[in-house]
Structures are given as structure tokens and as C-alpha cells.
DSSP file (Angstrom, degrees, kcal/mol; ACC not computed):
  #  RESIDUE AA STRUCTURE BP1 BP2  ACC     N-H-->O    O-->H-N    N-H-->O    O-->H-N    TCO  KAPPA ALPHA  PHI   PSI    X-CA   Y-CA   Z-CA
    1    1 A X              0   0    0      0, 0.0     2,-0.7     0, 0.0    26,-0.2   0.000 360.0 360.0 360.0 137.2    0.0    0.0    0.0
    2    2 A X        -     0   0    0     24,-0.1     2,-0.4    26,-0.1    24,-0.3  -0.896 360.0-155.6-115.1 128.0    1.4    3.5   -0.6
    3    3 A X  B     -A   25   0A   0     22,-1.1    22,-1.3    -2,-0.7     2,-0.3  -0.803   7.1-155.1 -96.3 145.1    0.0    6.6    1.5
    4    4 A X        -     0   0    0     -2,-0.4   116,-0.2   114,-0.3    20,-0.1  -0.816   8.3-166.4-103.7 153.6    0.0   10.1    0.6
    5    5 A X        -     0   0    0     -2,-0.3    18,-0.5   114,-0.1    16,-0.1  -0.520   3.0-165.9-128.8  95.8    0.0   13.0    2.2
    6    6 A X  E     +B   22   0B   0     16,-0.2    16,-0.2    92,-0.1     2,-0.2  -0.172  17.8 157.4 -47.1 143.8   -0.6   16.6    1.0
    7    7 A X  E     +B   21   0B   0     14,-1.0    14,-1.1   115,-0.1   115,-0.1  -0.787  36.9  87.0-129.4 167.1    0.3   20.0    3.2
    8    8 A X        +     0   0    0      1,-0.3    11,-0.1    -2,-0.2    12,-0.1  -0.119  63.9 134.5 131.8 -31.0    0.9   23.8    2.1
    9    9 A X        +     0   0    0     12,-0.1    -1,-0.3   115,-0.1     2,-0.2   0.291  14.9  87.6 -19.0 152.7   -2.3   24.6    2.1
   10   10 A X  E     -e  124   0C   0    113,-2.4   115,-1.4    -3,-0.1     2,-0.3  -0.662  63.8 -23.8 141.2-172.9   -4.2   27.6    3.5
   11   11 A X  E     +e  125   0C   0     -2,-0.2     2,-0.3   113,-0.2   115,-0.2  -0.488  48.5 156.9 -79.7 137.3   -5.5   31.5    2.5
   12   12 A X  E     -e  126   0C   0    113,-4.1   115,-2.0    -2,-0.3     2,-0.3  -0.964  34.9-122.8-137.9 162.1   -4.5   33.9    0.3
   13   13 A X  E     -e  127   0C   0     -2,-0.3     3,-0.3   113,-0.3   115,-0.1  -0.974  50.4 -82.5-117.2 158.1   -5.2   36.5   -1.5
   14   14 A X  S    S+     0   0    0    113,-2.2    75,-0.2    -2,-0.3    74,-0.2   0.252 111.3  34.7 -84.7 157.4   -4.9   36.7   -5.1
   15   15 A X  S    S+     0   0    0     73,-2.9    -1,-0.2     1,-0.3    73,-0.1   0.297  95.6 101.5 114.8 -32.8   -1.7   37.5   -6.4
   16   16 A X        -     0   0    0     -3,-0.3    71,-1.8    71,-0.2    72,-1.2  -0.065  66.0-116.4 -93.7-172.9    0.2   35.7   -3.9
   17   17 A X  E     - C   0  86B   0     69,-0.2    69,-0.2    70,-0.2     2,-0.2  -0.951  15.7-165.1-146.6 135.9    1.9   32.0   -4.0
   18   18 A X  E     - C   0  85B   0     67,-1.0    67,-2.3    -2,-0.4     2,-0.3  -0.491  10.2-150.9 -61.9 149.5    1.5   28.9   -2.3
   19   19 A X  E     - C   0  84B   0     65,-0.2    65,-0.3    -2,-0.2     2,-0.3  -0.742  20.0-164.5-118.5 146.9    4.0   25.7   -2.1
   20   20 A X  E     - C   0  83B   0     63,-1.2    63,-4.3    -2,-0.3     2,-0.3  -0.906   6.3-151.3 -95.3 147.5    1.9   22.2   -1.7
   21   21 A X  E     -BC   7  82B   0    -14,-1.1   -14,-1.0    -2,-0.3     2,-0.4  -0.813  12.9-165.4-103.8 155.0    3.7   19.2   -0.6
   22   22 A X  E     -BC   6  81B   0     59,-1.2    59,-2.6    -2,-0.3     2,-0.5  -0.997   7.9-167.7-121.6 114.4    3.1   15.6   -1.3
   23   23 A X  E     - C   0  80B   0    -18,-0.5    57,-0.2    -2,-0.4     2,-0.2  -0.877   8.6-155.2-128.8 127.1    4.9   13.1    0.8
   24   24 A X        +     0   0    0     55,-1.1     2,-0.3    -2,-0.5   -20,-0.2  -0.525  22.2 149.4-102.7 145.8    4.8    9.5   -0.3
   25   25 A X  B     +A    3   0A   0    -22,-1.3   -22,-1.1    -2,-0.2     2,-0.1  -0.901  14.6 104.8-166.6 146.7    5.3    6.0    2.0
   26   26 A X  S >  S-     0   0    0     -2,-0.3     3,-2.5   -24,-0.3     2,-0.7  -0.228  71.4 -58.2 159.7 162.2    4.3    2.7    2.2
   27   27 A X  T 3  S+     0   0    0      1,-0.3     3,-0.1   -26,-0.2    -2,-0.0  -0.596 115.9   7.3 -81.2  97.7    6.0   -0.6    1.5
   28   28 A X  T 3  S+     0   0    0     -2,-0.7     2,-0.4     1,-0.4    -1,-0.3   0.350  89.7 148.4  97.5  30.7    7.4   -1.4   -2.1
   29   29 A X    <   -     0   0    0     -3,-2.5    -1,-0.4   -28,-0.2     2,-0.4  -0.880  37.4-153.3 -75.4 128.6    6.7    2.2   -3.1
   30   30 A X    >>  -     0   0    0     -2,-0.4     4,-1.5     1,-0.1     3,-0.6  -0.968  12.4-168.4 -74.6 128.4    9.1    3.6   -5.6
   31   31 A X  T 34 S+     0   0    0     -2,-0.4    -1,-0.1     1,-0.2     5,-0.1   0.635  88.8  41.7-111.9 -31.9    9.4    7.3   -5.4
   32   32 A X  T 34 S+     0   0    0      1,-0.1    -1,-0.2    44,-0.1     3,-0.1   0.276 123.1  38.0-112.3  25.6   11.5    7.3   -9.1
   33   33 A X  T <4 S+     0   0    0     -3,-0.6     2,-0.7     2,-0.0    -2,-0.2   0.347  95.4  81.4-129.5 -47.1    9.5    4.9  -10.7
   34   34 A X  S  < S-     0   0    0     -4,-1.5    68,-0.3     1,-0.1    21,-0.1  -0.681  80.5-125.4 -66.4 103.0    6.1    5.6   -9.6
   35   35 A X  E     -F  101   0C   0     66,-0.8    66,-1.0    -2,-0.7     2,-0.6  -0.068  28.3-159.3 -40.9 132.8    4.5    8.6  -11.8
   36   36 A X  E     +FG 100  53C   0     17,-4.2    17,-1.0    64,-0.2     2,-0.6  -0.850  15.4 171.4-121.0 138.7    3.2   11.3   -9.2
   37   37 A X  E     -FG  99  52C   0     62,-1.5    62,-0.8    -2,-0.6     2,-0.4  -0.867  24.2-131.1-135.8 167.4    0.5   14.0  -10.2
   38   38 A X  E     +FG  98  51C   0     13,-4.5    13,-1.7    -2,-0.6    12,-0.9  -0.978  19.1 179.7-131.8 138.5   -2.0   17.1   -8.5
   39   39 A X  E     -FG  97  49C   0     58,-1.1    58,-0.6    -2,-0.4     2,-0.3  -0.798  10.3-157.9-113.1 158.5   -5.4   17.2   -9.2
   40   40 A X  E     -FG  96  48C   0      8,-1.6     8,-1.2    -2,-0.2     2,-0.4  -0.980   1.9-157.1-149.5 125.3   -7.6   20.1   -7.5
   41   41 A X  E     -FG  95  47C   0     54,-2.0    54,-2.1    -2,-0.3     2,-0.2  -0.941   9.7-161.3 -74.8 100.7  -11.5   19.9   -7.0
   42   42 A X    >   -     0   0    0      4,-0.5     3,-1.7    -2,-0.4    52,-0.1  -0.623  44.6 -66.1 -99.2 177.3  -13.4   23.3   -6.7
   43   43 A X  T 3  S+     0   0    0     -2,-0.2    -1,-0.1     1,-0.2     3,-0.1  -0.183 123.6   0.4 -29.6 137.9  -17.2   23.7   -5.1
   44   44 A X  T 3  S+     0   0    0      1,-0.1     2,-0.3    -3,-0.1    -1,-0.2   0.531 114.8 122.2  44.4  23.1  -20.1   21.8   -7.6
   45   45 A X    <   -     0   0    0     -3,-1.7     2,-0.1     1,-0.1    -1,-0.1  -0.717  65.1-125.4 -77.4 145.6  -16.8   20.8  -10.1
   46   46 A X        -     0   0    0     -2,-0.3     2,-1.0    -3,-0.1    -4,-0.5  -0.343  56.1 -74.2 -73.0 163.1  -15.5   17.5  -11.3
   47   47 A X  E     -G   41   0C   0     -6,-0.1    65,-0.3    -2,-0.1    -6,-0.3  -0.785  51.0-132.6-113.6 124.3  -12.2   17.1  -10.5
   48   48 A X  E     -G   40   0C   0     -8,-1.2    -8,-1.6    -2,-1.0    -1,-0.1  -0.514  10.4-124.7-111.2  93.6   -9.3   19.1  -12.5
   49   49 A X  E     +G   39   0C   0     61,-0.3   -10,-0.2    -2,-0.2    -1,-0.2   0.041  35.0 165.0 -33.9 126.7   -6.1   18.1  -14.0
   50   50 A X  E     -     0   0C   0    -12,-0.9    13,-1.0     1,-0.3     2,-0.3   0.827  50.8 -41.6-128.9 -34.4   -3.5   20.1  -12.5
   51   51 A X  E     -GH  38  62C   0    -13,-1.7   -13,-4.5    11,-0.2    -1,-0.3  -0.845  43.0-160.6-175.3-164.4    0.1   18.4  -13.4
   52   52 A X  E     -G   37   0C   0      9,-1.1     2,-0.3    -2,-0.3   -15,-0.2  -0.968  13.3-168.1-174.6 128.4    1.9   15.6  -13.6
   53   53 A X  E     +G   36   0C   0    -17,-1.0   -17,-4.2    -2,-0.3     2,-0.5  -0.994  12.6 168.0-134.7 155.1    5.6   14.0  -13.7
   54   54 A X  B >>> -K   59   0D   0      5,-1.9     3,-1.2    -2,-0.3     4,-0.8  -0.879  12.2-172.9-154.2  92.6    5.9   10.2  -14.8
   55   55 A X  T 345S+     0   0    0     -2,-0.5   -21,-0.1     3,-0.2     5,-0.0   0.287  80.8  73.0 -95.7  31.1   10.0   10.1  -15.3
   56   56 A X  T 345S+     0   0    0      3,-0.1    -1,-0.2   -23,-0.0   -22,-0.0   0.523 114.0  22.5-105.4  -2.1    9.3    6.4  -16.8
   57   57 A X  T <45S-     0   0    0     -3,-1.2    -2,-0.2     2,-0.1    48,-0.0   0.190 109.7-126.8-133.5   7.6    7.9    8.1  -19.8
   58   58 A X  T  <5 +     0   0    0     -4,-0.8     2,-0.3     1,-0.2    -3,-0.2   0.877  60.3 142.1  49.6 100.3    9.9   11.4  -19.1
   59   59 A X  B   < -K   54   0D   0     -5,-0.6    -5,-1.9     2,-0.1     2,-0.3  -0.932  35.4-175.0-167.9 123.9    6.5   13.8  -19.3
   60   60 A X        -     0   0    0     -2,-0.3    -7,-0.2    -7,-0.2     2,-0.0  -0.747  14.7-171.1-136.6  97.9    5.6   16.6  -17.4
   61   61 A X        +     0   0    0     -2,-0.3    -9,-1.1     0, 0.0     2,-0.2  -0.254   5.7 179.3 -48.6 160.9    2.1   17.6  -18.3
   62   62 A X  B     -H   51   0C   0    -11,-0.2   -11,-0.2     9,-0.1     2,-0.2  -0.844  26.3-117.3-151.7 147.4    0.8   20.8  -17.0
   63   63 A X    >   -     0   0    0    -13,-1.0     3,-1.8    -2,-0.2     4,-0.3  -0.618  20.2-123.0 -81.4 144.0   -2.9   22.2  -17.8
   64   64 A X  T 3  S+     0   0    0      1,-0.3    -1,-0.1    -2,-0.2   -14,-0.0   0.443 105.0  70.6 -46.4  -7.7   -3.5   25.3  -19.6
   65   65 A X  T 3  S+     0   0    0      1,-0.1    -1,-0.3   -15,-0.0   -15,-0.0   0.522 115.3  24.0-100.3  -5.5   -5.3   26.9  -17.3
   66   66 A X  S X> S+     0   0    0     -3,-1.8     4,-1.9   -16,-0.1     3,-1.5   0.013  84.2 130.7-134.3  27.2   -2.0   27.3  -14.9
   67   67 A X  T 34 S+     0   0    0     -4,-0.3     4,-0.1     1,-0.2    -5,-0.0  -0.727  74.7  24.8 -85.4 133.4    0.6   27.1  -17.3
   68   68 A X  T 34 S+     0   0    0      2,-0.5    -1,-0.2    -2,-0.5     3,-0.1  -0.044 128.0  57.2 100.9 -11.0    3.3   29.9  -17.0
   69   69 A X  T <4 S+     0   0    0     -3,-1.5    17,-1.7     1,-0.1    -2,-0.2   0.854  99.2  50.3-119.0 -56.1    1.9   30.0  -13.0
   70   70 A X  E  <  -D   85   0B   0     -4,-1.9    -2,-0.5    15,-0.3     2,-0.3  -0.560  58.5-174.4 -67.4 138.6    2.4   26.6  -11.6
   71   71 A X  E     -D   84   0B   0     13,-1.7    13,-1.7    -2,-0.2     2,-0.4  -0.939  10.7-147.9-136.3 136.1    5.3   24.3  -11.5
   72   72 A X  E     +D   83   0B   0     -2,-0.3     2,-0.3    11,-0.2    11,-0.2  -0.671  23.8 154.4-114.9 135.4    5.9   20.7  -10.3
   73   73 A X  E     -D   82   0B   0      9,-1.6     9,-3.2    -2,-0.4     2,-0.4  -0.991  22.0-147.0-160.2 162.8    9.1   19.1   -8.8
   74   74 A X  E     -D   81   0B   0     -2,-0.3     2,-0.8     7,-0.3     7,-0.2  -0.999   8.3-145.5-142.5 140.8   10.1   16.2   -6.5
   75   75 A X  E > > -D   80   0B   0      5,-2.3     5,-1.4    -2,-0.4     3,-1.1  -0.855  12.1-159.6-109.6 109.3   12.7   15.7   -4.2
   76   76 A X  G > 5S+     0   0    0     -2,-0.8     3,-1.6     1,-0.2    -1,-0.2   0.779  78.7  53.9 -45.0 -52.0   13.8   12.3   -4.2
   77   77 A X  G 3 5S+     0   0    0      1,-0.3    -1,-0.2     2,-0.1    -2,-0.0   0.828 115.3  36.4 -50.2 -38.7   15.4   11.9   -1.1
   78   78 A X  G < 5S-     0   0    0     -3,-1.1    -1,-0.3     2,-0.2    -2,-0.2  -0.081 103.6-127.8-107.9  50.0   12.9   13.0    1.0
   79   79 A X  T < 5 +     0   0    0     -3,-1.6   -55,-1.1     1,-0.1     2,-0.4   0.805  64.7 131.3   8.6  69.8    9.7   11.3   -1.3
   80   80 A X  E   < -CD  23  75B   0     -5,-1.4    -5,-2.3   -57,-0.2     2,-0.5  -0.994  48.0-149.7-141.0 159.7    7.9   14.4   -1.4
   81   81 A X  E     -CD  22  74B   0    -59,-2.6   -59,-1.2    -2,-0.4     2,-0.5  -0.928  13.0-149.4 -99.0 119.5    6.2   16.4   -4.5
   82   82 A X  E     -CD  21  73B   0     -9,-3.2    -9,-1.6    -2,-0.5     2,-0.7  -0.768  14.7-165.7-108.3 151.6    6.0   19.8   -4.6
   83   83 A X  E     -CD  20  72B   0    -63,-4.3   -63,-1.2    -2,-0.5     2,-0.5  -0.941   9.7-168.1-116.8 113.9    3.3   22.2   -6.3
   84   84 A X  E     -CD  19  71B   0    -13,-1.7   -13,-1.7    -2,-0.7     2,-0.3  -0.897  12.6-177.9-111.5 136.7    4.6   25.9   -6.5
   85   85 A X  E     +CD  18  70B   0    -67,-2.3   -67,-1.0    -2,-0.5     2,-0.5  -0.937   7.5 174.0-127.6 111.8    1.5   27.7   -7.4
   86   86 A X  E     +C   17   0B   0    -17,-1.7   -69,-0.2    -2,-0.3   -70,-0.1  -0.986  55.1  34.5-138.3 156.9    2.1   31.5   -7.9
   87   87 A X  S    S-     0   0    0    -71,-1.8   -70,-0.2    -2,-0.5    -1,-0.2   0.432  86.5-157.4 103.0  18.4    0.2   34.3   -9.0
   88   88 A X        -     0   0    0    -72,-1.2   -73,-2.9    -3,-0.3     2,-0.3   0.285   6.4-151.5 -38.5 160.2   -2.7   32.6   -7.4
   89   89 A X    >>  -     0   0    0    -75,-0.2     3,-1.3   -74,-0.1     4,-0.6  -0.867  30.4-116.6-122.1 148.1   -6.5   33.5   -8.6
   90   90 A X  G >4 S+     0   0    0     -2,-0.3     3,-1.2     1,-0.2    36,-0.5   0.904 119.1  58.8 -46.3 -47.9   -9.6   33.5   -7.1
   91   91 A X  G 34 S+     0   0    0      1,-0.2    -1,-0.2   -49,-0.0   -49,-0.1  -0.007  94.3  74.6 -88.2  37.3  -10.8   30.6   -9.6
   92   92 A X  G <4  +     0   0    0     -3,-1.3    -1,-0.2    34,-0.1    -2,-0.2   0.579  64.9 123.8 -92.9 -41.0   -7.6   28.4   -8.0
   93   93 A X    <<  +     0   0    0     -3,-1.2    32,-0.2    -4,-0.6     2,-0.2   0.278  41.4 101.9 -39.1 160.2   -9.7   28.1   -5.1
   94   94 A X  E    S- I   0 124C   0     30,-1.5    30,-1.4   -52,-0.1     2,-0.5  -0.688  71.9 -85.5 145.5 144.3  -10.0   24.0   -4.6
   95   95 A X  E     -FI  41 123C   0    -54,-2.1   -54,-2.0    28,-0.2    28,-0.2  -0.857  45.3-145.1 -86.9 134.9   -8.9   21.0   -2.7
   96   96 A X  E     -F   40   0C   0     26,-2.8    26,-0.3    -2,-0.5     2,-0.3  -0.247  16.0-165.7 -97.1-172.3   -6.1   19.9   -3.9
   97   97 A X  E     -F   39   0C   0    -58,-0.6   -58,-1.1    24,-0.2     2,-0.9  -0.554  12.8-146.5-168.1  95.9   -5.0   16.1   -4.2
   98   98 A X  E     -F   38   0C   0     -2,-0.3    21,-0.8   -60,-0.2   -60,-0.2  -0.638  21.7-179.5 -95.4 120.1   -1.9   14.3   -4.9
   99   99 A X  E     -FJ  37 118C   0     -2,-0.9   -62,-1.5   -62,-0.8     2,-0.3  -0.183   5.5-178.6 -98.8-179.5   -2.1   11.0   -6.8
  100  100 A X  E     -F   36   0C   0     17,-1.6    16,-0.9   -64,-0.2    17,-0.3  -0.894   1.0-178.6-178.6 148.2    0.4    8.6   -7.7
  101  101 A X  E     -F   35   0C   0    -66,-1.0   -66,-0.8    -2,-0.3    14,-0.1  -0.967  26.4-146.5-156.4 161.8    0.4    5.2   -9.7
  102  102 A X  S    S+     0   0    0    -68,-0.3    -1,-0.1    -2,-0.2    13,-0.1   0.533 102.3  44.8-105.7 -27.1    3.1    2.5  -10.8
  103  103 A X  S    S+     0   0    0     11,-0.2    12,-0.1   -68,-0.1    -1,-0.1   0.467  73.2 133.5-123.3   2.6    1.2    1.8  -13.9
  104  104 A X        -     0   0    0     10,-0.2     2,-0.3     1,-0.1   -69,-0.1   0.037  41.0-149.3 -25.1 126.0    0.0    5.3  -15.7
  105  105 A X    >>  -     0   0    0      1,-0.1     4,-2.4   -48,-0.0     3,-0.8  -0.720  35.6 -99.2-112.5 172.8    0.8    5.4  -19.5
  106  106 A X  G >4 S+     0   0    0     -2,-0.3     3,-1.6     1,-0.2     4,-0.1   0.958 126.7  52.9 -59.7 -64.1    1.5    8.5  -21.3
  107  107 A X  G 34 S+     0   0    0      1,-0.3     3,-0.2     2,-0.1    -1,-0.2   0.589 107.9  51.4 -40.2 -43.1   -2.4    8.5  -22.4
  108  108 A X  G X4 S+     0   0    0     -3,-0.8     3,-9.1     1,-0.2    -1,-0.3   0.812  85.9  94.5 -74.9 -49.4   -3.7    8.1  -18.8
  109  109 A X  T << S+     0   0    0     -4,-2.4    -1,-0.2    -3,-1.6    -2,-0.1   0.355  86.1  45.9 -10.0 -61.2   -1.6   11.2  -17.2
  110  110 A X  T 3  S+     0   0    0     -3,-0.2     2,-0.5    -4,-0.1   -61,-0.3   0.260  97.2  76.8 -20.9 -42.0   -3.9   13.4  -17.5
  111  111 A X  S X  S-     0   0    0     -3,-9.1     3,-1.1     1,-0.1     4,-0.3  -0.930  76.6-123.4-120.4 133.0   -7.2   11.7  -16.1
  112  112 A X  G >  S+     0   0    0     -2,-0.5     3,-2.0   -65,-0.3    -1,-0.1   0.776 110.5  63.9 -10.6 -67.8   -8.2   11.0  -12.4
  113  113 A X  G 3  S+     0   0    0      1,-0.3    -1,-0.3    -3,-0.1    -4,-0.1   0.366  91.1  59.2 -61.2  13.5   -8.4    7.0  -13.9
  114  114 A X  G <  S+     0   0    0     -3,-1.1     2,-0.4    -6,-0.2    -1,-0.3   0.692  98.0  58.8-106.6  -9.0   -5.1    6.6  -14.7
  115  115 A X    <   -     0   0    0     -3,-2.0   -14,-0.2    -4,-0.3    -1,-0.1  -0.801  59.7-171.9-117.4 132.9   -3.6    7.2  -11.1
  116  116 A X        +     0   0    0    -16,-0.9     2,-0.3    -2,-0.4   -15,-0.1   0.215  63.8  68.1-135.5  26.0   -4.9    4.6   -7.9
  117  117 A X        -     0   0    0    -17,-0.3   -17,-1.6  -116,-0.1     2,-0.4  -0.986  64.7-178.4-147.6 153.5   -3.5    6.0   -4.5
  118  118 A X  B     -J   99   0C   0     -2,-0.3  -114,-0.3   -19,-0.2   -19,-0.2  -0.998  16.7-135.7-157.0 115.0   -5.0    9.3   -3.4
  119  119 A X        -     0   0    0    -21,-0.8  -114,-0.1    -2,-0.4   -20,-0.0  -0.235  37.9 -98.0 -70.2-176.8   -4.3   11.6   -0.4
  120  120 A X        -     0   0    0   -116,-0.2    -1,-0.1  -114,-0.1  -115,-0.1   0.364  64.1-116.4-102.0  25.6   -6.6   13.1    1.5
  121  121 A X        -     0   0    0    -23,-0.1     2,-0.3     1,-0.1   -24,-0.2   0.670  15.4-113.8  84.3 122.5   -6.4   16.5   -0.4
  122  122 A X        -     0   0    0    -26,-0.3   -26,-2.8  -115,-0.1     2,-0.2  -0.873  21.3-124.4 -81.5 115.0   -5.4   20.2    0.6
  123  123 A X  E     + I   0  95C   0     -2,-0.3  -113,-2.4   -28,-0.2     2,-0.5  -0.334  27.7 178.7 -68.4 137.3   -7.8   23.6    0.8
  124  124 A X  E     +eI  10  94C   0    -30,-1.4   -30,-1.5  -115,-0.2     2,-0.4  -0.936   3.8 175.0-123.7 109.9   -6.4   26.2   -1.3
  125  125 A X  E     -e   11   0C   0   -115,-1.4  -113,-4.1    -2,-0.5     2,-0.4  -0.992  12.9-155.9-143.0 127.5   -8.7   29.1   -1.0
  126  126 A X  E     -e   12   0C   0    -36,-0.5  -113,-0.3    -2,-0.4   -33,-0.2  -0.939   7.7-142.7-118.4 139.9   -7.7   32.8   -2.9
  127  127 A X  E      e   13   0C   0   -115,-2.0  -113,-2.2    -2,-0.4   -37,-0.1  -0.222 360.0 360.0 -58.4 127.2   -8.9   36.1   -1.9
  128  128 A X              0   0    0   -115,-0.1  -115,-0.1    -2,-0.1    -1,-0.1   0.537 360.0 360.0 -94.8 360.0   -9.7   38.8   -4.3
């Protein structure tokens, strides 16, 4: 089983930057094998590709709707992900979610069904 956990959360108002973390555990998880992503859920939404690294297919998606704003990295040593979000917007607002999967194809990145271990999700809420 692998657990996640998201932090990094909290309020802002817009303009401002956020880091979220993801830190990943559990027994025969590989940290540099395993594809890692964030996905972000706002109020009476479906839930919203936000990016993605999968260095077994060397891909780093990112959505248009925070590209040039958002960036993704991981730091191996200590299995955590990070989400640098800046310039935040009001329509950022969302729990956020970090997934992660052993078996994600390039096709899958992208969608909520490609990914099968799930934290329990971070509030991100921006100010105007």
C-alpha cells in the first residue's frame, strides 16, 4: 500500500503564491518509478487536472489553465512532491490532491483514472 500526504495549504489573496507538498510512504513504493501527479477539485466541479511527472515516460504535463503560473518538482530523497502555485487566482480556489500510480501510460496522465492511491487533499482558498 502507498500513503500520501498533502500540506501547504491555507489562505491567500490573489496574487500571492502557495508551495503544496506531497509526501509519499508505504512498502514497495518507488518514489523514481512511480508517476506522481495534483489534481484540484473546486465547489459543484468535477475534479481538475493540474500536473503531472511520470520520469518512466519522461513527461511533465501541465494544464493550460495554470501554465506559466504553476510548477511541479520532486525531491527524491525525502519522497515528497511539490506544487509551487504562484500568481494565485480566485478561480484556484480547490482542494487539492496528490495521486500517484506505478502503472500510468502517457495516455492516462492526465485523467483522475489513470492514477490509484489518493491523499486526503489540501484547501487552497484565494482572496480577491
Amino acid at each position: 500500500q502507498v500513503q500520501l500526504v498533502e500540506s501547504g495549504g491555507g489562505l491567500v489573496q490573489a496574487g500571492e503564491s502557495l508551495r503544496l507538498s506531497c509526501t509519499a510512504s508505504g512498502s514497495g513504493f518507488s518514489f523514481t518509478r512511480y508517476a506522481m501527479a495534483w489534481f484540484r477539485q473546486a465547489p459543484g466541479k468535477g475534479r481538475e487536472f493540474v500536473a503531472a511527472i511520470s520520469r518512466r515516460t519522461g513527461s511533465e504535463p501541465i494544464a493550460d489553465s495554470v501554465k506559466g503560473r504553476f510548477s511541479i518538482s520532486r525531491d527524491n530523497a525525502k519522497n515528497t512532491m511539490f506544487l509551487q502555485m504562484n500568481n494565485l487566482k480566485p478561480e484556484d480556489t480547490a482542494i487539492y490532491y496528490c495521486a500517484t500510480s506505478a502503472g500510468v501510460i502517457m495516455s492516462q496522465l492526465r485523467s483522475h483514472s489513470g492514477y490509484n492511491y489518493w491523499g486526503q487533499g489540501t484547501q487552497v482558498t484565494v482572496s480577491s
